[in-house]
C-alpha positions as a printed Julia matrix, in Angstrom:
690×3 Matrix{Float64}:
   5.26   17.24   -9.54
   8.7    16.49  -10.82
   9.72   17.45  -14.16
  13.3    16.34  -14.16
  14.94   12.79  -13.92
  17.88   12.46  -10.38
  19.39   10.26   -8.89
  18.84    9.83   -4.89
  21.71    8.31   -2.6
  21.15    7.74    0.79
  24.61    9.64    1.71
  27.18   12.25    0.48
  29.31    9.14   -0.8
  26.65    7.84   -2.85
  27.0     4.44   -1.73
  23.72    3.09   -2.13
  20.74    4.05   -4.14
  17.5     5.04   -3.44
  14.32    4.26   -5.09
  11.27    6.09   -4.24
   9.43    8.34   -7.61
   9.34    7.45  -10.87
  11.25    9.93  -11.52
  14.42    8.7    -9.52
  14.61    5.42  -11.56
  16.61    4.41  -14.19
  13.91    4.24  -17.14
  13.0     8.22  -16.86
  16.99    8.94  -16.34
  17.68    6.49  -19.61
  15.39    8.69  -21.68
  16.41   11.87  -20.61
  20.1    11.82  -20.36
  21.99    8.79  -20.28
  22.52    7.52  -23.31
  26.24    7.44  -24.74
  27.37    8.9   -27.63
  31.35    8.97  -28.23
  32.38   12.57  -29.02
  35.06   12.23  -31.97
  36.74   15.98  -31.34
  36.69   15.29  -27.12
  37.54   11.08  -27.38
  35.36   10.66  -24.72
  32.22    9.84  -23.8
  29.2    12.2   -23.1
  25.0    11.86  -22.18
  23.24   12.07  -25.23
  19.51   12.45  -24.58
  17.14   10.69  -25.68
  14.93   13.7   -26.1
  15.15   17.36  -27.72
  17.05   19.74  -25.37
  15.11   21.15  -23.03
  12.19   18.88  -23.51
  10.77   17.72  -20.59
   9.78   13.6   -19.7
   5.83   13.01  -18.98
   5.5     9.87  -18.14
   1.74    8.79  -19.11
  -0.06    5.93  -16.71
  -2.47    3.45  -18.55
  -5.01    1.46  -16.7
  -7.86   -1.01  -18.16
  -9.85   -3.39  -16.27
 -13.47   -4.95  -16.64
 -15.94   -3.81  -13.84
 -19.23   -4.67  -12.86
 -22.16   -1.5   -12.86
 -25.22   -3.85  -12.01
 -26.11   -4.96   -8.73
 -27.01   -8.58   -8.76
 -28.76   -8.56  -11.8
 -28.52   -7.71  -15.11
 -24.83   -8.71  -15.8
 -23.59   -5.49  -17.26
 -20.02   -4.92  -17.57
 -17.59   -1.77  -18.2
 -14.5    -1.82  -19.25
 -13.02    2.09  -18.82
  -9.12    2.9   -19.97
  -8.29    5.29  -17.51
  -5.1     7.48  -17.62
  -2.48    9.52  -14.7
   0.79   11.08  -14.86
   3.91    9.5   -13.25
   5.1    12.58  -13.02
   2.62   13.47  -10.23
   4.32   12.58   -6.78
   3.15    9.77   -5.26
   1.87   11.43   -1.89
  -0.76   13.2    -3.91
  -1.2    10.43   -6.44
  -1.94    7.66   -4.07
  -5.08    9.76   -2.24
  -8.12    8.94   -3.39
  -9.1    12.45   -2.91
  -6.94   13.65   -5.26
  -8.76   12.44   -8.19
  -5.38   11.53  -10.24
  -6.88    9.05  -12.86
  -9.52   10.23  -15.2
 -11.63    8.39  -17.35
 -10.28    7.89  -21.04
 -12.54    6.21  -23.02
 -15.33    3.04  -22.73
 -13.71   -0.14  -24.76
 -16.22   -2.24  -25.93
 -17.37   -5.16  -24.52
 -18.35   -7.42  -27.32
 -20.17  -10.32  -27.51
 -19.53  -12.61  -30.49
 -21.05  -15.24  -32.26
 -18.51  -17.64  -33.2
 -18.61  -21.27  -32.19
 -15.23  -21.58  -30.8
 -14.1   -20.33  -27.43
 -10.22  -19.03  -28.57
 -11.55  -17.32  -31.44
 -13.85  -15.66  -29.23
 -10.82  -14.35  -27.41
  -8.54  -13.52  -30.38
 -11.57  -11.43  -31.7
 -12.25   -9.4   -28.38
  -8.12   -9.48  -27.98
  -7.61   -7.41  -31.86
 -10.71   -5.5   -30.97
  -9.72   -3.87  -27.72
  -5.75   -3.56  -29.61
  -7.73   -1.53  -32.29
  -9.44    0.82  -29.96
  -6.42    1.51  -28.04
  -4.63    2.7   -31.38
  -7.7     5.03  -31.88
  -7.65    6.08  -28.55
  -4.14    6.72  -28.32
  -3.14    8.1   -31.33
  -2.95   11.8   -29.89
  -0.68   10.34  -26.98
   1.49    8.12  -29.29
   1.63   11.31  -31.34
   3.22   13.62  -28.63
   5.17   10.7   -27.79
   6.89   10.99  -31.07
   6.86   14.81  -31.95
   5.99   16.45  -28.35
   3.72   18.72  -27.46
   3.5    22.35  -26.34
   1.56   22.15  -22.67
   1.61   24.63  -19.66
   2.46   23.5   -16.37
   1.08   24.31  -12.82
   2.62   27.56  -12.64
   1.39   28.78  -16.45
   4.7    27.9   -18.27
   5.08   26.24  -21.34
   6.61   23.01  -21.53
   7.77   20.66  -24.56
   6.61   17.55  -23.46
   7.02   13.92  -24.7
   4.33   11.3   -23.13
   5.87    7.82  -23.1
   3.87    5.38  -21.28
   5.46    4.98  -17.7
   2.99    2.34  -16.33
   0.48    0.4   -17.71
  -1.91   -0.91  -14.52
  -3.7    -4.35  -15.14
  -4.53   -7.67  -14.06
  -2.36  -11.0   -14.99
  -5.02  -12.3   -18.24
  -5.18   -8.47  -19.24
  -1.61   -8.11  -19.02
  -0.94  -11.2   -21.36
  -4.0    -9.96  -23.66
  -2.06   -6.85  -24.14
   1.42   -7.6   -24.2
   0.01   -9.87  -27.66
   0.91  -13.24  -26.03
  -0.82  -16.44  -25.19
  -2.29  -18.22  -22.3
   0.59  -19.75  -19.67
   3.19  -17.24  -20.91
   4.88  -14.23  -19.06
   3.99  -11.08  -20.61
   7.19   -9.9   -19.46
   9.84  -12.5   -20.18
  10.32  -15.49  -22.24
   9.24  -18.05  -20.1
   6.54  -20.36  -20.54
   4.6   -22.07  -17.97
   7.0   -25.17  -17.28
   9.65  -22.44  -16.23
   7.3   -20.53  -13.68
   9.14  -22.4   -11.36
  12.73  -21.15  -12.24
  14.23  -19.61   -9.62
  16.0   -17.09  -11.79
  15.01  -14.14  -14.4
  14.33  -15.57  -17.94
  15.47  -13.23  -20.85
  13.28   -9.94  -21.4
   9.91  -10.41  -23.5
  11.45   -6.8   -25.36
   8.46   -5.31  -27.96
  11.44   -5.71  -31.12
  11.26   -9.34  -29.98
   7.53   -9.89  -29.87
   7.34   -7.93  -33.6
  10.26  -10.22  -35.02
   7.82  -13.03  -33.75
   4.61  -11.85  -35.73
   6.75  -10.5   -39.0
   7.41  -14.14  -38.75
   4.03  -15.48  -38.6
   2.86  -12.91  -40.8
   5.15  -14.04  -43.46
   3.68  -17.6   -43.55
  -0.18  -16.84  -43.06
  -2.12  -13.86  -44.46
  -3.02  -12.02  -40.69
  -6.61  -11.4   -42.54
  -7.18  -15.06  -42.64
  -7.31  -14.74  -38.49
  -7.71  -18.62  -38.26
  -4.71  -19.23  -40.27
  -2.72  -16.51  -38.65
  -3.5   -17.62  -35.12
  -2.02  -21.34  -35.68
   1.18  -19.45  -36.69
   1.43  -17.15  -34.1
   0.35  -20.24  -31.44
   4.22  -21.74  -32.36
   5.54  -18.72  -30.76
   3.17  -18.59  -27.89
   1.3   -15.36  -28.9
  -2.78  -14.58  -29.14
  -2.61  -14.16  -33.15
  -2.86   -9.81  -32.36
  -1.13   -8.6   -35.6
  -0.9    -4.88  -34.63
  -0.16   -4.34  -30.86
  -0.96   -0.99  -30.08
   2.32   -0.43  -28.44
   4.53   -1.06  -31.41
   4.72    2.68  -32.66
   5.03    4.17  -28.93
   8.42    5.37  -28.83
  10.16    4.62  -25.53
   7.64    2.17  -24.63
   8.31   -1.6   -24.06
   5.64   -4.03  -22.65
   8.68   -5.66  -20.61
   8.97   -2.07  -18.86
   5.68   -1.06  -18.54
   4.03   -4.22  -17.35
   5.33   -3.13  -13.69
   4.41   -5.45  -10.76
   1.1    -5.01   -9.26
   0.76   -5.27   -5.96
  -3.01   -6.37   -5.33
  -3.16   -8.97   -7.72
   0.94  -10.3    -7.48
   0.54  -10.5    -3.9
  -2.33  -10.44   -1.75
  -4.69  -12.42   -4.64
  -1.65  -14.7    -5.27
  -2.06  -15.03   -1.42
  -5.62  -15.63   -1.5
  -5.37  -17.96   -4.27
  -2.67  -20.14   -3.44
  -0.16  -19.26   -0.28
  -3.4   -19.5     2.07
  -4.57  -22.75    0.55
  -0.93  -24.17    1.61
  -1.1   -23.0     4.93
  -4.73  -24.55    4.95
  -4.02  -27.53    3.88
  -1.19  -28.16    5.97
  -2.95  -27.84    9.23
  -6.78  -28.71    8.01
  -9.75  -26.2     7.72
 -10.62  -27.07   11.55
  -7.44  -25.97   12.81
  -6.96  -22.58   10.6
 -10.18  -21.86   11.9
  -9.79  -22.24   15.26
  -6.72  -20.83   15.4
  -7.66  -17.44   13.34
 -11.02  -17.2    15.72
  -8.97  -17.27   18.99
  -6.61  -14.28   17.83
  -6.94  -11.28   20.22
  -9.59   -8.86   17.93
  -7.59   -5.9    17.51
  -9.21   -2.28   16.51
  -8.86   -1.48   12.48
  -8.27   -5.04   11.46
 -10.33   -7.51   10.8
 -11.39  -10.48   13.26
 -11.74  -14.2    11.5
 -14.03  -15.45   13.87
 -15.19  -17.9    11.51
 -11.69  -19.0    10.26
 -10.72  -18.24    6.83
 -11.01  -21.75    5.09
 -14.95  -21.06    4.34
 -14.37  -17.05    2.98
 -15.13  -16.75   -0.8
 -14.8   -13.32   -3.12
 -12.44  -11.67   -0.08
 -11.53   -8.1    -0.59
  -7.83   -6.61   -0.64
  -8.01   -5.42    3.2
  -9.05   -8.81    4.36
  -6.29  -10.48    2.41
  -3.42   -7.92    3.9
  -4.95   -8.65    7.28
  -5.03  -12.48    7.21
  -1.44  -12.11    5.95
   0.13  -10.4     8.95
  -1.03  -13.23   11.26
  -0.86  -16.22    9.04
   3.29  -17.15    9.7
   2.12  -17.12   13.73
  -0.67  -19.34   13.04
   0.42  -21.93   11.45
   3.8   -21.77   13.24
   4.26  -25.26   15.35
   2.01  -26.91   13.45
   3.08  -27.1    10.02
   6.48  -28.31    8.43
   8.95  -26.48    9.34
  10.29  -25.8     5.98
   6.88  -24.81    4.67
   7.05  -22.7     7.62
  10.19  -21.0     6.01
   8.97  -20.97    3.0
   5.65  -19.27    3.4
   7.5   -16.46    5.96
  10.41  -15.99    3.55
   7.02  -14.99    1.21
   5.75  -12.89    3.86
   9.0   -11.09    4.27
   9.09  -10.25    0.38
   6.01   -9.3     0.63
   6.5    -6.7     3.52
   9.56   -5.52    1.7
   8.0    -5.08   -1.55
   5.16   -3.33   -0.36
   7.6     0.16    1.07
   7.57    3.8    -0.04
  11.43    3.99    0.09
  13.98    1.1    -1.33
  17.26    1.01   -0.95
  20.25   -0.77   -2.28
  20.49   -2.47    1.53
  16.38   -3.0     1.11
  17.29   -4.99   -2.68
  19.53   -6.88   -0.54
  16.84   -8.13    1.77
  14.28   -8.66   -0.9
  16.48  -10.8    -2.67
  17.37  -12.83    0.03
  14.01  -13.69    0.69
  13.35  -14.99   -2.81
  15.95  -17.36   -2.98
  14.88  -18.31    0.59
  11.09  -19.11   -0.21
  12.76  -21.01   -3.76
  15.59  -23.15   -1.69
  12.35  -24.02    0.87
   9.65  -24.35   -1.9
   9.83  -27.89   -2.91
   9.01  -28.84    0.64
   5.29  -27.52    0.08
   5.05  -29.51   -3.14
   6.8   -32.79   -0.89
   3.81  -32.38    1.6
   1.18  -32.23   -0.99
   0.05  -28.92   -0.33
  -0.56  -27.18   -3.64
  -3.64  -28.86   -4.42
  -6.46  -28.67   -7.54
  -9.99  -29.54   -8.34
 -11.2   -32.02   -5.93
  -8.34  -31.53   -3.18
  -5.87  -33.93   -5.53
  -2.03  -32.73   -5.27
  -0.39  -30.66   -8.32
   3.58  -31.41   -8.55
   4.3   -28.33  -10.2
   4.79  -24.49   -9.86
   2.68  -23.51  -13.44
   1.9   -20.28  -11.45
   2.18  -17.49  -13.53
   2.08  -14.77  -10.8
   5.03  -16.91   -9.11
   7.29  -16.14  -12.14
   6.64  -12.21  -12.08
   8.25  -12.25   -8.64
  11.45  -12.68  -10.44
  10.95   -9.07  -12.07
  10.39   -7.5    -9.11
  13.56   -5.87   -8.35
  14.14   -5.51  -11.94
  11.12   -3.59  -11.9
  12.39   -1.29   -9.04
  15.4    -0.39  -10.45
  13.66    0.87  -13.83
  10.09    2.45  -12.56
  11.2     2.4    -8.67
   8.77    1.45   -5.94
   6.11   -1.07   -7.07
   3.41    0.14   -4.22
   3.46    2.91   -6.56
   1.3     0.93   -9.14
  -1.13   -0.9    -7.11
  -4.67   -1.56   -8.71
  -5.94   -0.88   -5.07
  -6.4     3.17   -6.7
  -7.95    2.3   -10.0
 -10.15   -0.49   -8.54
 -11.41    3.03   -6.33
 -11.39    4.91   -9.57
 -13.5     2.23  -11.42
 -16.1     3.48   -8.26
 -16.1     7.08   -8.78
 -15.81    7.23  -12.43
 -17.69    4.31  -13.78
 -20.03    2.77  -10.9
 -21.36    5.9    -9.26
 -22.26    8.11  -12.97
 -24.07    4.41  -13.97
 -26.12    4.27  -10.74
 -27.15    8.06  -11.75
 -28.57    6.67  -15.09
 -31.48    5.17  -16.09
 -30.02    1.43  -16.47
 -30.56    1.72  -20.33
 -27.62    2.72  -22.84
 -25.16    3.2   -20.01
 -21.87    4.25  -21.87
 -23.19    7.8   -22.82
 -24.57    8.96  -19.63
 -21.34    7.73  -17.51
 -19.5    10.26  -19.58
 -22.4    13.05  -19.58
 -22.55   12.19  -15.9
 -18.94   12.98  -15.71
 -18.7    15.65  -17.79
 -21.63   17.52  -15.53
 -19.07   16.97  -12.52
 -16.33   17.99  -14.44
 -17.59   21.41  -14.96
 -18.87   22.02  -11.46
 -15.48   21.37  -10.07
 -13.71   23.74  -12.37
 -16.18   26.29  -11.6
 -15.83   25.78   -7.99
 -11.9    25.96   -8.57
 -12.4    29.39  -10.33
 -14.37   31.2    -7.63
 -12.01   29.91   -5.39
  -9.39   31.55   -7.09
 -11.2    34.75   -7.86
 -12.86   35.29   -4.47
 -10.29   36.45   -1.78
 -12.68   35.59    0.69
 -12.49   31.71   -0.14
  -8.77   31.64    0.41
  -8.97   33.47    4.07
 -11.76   30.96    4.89
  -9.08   28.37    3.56
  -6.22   29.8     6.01
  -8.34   29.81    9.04
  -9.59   26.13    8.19
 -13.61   26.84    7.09
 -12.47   25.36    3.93
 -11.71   22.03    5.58
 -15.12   21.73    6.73
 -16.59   22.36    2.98
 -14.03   19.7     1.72
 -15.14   16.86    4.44
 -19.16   18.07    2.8
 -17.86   17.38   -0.44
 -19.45   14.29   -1.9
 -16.27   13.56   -4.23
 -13.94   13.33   -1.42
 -14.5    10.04   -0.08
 -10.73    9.53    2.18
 -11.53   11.2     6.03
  -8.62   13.26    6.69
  -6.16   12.32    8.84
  -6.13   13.81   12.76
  -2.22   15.38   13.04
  -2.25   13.85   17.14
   1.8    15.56   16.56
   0.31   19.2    15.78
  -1.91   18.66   18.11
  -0.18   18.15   21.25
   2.82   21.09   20.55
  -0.33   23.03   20.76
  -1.27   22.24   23.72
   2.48   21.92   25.01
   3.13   25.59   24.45
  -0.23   26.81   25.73
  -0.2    28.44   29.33
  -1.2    25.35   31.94
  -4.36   27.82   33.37
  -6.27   27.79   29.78
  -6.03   24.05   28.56
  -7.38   20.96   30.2
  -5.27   18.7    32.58
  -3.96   16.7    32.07
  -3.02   17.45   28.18
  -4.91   14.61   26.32
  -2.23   15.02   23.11
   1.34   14.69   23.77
   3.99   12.97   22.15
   7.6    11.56   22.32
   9.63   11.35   19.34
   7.94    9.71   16.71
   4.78    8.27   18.62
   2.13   10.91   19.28
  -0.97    9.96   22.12
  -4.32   10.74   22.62
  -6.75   10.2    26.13
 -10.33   10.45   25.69
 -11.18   13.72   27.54
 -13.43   11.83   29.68
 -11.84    8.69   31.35
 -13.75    5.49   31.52
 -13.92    5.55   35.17
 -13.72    9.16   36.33
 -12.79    8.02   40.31
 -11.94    5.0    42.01
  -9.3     4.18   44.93
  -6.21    3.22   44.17
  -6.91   -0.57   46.43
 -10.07   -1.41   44.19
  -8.33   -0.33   40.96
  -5.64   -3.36   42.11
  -7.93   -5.66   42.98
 -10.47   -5.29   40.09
  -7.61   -5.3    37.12
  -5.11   -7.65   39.26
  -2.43   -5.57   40.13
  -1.23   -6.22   43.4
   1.82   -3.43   42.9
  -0.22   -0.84   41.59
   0.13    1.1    44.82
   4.29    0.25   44.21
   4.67    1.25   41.3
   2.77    5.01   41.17
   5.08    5.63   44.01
   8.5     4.56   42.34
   6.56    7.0    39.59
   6.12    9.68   42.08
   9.3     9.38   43.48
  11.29    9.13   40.28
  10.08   12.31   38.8
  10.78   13.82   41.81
  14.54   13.13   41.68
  14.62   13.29   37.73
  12.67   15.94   36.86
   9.07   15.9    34.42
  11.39   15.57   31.35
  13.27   12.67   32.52
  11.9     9.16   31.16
  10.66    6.49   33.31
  12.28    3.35   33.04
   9.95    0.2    31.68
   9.81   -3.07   32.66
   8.41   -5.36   35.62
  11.57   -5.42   37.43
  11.25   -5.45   41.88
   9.52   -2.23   42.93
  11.39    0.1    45.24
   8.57    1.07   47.16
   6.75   -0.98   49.41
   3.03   -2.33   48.81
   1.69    0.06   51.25
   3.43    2.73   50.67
   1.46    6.58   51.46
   0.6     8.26   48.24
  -0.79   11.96   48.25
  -3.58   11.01   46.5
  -6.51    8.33   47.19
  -8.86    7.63   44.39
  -7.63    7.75   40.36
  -9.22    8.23   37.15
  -8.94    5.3    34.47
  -8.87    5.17   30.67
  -9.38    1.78   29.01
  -7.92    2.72   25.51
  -5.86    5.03   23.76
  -5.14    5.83   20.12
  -1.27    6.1    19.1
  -0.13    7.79   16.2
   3.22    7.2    14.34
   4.97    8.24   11.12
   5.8     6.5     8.57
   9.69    5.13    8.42
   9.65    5.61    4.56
   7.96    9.04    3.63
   7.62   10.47    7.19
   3.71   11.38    6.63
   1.8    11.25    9.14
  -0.09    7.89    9.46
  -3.64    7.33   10.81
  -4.05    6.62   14.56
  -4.66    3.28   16.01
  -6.69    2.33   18.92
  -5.37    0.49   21.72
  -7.36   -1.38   24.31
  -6.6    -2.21   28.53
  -9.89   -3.18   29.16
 -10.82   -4.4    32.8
 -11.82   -8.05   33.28
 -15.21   -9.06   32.05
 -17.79  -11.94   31.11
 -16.38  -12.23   27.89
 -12.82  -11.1    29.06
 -12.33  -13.33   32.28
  -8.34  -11.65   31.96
  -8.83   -8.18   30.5
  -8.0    -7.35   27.31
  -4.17   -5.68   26.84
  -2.93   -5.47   23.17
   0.34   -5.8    22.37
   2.73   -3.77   21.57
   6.33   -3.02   20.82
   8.54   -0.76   23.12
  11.88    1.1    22.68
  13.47    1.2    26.08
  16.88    2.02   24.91
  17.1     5.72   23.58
  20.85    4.89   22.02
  19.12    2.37   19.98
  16.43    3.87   17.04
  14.67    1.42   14.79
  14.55    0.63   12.03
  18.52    1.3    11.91
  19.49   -0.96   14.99
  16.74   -3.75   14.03
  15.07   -5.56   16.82
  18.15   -4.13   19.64
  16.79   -2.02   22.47
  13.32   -3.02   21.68
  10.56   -5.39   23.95
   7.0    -6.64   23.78
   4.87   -5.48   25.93
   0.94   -5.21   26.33
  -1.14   -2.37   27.97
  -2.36   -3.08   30.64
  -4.4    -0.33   33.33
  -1.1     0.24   34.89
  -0.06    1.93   31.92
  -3.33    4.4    31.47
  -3.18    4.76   35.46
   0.17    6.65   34.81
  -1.28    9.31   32.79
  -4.16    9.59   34.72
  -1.94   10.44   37.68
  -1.36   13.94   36.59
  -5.17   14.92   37.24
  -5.44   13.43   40.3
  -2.24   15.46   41.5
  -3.75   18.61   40.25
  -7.02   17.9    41.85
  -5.89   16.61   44.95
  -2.46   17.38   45.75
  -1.45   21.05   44.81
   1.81   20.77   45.95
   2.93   18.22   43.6
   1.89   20.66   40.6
   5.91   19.91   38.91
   4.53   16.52   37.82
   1.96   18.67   35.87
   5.01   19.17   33.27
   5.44   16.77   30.03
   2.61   14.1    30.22
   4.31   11.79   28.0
   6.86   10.9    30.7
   3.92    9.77   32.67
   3.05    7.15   30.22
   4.25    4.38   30.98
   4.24    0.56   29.35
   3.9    -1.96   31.64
């Protein structure tokens, strides 16, 4: 956890900023120390805190959203506030295993009686603004007077809770911000500037309460009819009392921060697929999604995409990273700008770690897709009910991609705040307790249900820490076992290929398997099967079965290069002329093949340790008449490291049986061929690309 606001720079000369906690932005810095105050006795300037000295900043996270607990039937809805801490780092946050939003309260879901539709909604909208001042009185209260709490080490802390974050969907987010339909809840535009390609003026809270002191002034806000008419000339939903107007340091325009699921990949879903659809025809998305490569951990449209209804959040991310390639010499090419300059925002958006360089980029991509956009509107590609063109941009999610970088500069990375989380939440703390019940009078046994759980986990927590033996079972790894048991952890840990294969790397060669099935170089860690997919075949039929006519070639330039080189020398890539000549005499006959791999990489941002990936080399079949090879990108220039030096020093490749012949070679040596036991060194350098 972090209990005190920095500043991060990527270098000693503090060039450039960088944006990664909430706690490194400039909203938790404002309210701690930066405010100005000029010092009479000094003439200068000094940081006058918006806080007591020696208080400490909790920033509270909000999140409400209405969720289904009956299957098919019985249309019964939840809608659970649940609450985090900003304060919590975003490694631990972000796993769903860490349980880091708990359930707050059950607002109501009421059904009322009234004739007309929008006083349906301004009665549901002051009913849900009501609960939320019940509900967070106690927070708004240690917002404005503090609170003594302890922190994870048992010391006490003066601590002031402004809310940090406040998770929801677009409607929600207008509901609560206390304007109307077709308005940003975040700026002043209305829905025939959605299309601006610049930041309207802040939607600030003293702005919004100006707005209903005014309307309050000409109706009486008890006579809600009245009232609403008034407030309906300044584009609000006729809430008198916002809950957020007595929350000090709290301003809907700050803690509306972009969401990710719904600003992106459901604005995706909704409208930049529908482009790229329409552009080409249904037929042609479809056949061109169903004859993409399938490739292990995404998912494979072989049906197309123009038919898919109610898509999850996965499924939109994956039809996004191949969408700019398939429409690509098909459609416009300015709507082919357009939608990758999206794309590219998108991508940028989306990291754990943003820069002042990174702002750069994301910017330039905005006013890319804007100076491109009209062309999509030009080819009649935004399109309504019954297919008939729309020649406008009265997209409201559109708009908020203005306040994106605004956004990052105040609360800092946006991924940070991504309903993907809470939607998991809504499973574990609303769906699962209501499946335990007896479908009748839900709300109190989801939160006896929870409380039950509650209490088990603390107890567990407390024999952990009181029995010794627990934490030596923890050290030699037992406890990892218990934890995969537990029903509550739902995320699979992730296999540390890096860990791993130094393990194997510094054990003596006569106790470990050869050749080692971990190894890695740099920041790519692989793993072999321990059995191969073909555990002996000659060298001549491997050729002839996968197609390689220089198979024989190229495992003797292999040979012969580590020879001269050395086992920690790396072998050059490519499909340049081999040295050796087809028939060259190897010390070996007959190989062992593996058809797939699994890499593992870090991430570029936080340097965790990301799940491995499986890639295929799989031999012509029925299905296959070529073999399957997946892609993939190589560095073959070690002066060059990405992402620094960009795209320089780096090729496409595919995997092909060459490559998983390579690594293969260092059995075969052992088995066959004792005196070429040196290649038994560094297996990595045996891998290589073709």
């Amino acid at each position: 956890m972090d209990f005190s606001p920095y500043r991060l720079y990527d270098s000693v000369a503090r060039l450039y900023r960088v944006y990664t906690e909430w706690m490194s932005g400039e909203d938790a810095w404002s309210m701690q120390v930066s405010l100005l105050c000029f010092d009479v006795l000094c003439h200068i300037n000094v940081p006058k805190s918006q806080l007591p000295a020696g208080a400490t900043l909790l920033g509270t996270i909000l999140s409400s959203d209405k969720t289904n607990i009956s299957v098919l039937t019985g249309n019964r809805v939840a809608h659970p506030l649940l609450i985090s801490l900003a304060n919590i780092k975003m490694e631990t946050r972000l796993k769903l295993s860490s349980h880091a939003f708990l359930l707050a309260t059950l607002l109501p879901v009421p059904k009322f009686v009234h004739n007309n539709k929008w006083m349906k909604g301004v009665l549901e909208a002051c009913l849900i603004h009501q609960c939320l001042d019940i509900v967070l009185e106690p927070l708004k209260q240690a917002a404005k007077l503090g609170v003594m709490l302890s922190d994870p080490w048992g010391y006490s802390r003066y601590c002031f809770t402004p809310i940090a974050s406040y998770i929801v969907d677009t409607p929600e987010a207008a509901m609560l911000a206390a304007v109307g339909g077709k308005t940003s809840p975040i700026t002043m535009a209305t829905y025939k500037e959605f299309g601006d390609d610049f930041r309207h003026e802040p939607r600030t809270s003293s702005t919004t309460l100006a707005q209903l002191a005014a309307a309050a002034s000409k109706a009486d806000p008890s006579d809600i009819e009245a009232y609403f008419r008034e407030a309906q000339k300044f584009r609000l939903n006729g809430v008198h009392l916002p809950f957020w107007r007595d929350v000090p340091l709290s301003c809907p325009s700050s803690f509306f921060n972009p969401e990710i699921l719904h600003y992106f990949h459901k604005k995706f879903g909704d409208h930049n697929s529908k482009w790229c659809i329409n552009a080409l025809g249904p037929a042609e998305v479809d056949f061109r999604f169903s004859v993409l490569q399938p490739i292990t951990g995404f998912h494979h449209f072989k049906e197309g995409i123009s038919s898919l209804k109610q898509v999850t959040g996965r499924t939109l991310r994956d039809m996004q990273r191949f969408i700019v390639g398939v429409i690509a010499g098909r459609a416009p090419r300015d709507v082919i700008v357009a939608v990758r300059a999206l794309m590219d925002f998108h991508y940028c958006i989306q990291a754990y770690r943003i820069t002042d360089r990174d702002i750069e980029v994301i910017n330039s991509a905005l006013r890319e897709f804007h100076s491109h956009k009209d062309s999509i509107l030009d080819a009649g590609l935004r399109c309504g009910k019954a297919n008939k063109p729309i020649n406008n941009w009265h997209i409201p999610k559109l708009k908020l991609m203005q306040s994106m970088v605004p956004s990052i500069l105040r609360a800092d990375v946006p991924i940070q705040w991504s309903a993907d989380l809470t939607e998991h939440a809504h499973i574990e703390q609303i769906k699962d307790p209501a499946r335990a019940s007896n479908n009748n009078n839900y709300d109190p046994q989801i939160c006896q249900q929870l409380d039950c759980l509650e209490k088990c986990r603390n107890f567990d927590i407390a024999m952990f820490l009181k029995d010794p033996a627990l934490r030596r079972d923890m050290a030699t790894g037992t406890a990892d076992e218990h934890e995969e048991s537990d029903p509550h952890v739902s995320s699979r840990p992730v296999t540390d290929y890096f860990v791993r294969s130094l393990q194997l790397a510094s054990s003596p060669l006569h106790i470990i398997p050869l050749p080692r099935h971990a190894f890695s170089v740099n920041c790519v860690a692989f793993n072999l099967a321990y059995d191969p997919s073909i555990c002996r075949i000659s060298i001549d039929e491997v050729a002839e079965q996968f197609g390689l006519p220089d198979l024989r070639a190229a495992l003797t330039d292999f040979v012969c290069y580590e020879k001269v080189c050395g086992v920690d020398s790396v072998h050059p890539i490519g499909g340049g002329p081999r040295r050796s000549p087809e028939n060259a005499e190897l010390p070996f006959k007959n190989v062992q093949v593996w058809f797939k791999l699994r890499l593992q990489v870090t991430d570029i941002h936080t340097n965790t340790i990301l799940p491995a990936q499986t890639i295929l080399a799989c031999p012509p079949d029925g299905s296959w008449p070529y073999g399957r090879y997946d892609s993939v990108v190589v560095n073959t220039d070690s002066a060059k490291v990405w992402p620094a030096s960009g795209l320089e020093g780096l090729v496409s490749s595919y995997i092909s049986v060459d490559s998983i012949h390579m690594s293969s070679l260092i059995r075969t040596l052992h088995c066959t061929a004792s005196s070429h036991h040196a290649t038994l060194g560094p297996t990595p350098r045996a891998m290589a690309l073709g």
